[in-house]
C-alpha positions, 0 to 999 in steps of 0.5 A: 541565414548564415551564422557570422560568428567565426567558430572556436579555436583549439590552441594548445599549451606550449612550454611554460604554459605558453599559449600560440593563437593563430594569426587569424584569431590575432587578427580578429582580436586586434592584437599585435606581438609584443601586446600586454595581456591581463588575464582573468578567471571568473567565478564560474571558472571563465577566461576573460582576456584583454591587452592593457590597452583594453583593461586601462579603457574599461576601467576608465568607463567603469569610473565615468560616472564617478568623476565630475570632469575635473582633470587632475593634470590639468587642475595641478598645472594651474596650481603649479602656475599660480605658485610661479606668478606668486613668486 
């Protein structure tokens, strides 16, 4: 059986530390020219990379469970409305 893991990319580092992946590894990732992307380095000295777009869904998945459903927004358009009808 045929491993279905596309094998590692070599990049090197351009000018200013610039990093250029190739359009194929671009597409595997889904990542567009113009994307926001959040590095981070772990505690064994790992790259972890993720556009904004990815970061702002994990980290509303890590708060789920801390939520109650409520949303804020909608909570204060409400109060914004009952203000106007007292007025």
């Amino acid at each position: 059986m045929a491993n279905s893991t596309p094998p590692p990319e070599t990049v090197a580092l351009g000018p200013g530390g610039q990093l250029h992946l190739s359009d194929a590894l671009l597409h595997r990732l889904g990542w567009h020219e113009g994307d926001r992307v959040v590095l981070s380095v772990d505690e064994s000295g790992g790259l972890r990379a993720l556009t904004i777009r990815e970061a702002v869904s994990a980290l509303r998945g890590m708060l789920k469970p801390y939520g109650d459903g409520r949303s804020v927004a909608d909570e204060l358009i409400e109060e914004r409305r009952r203000e106007a009808e007292r007025e």
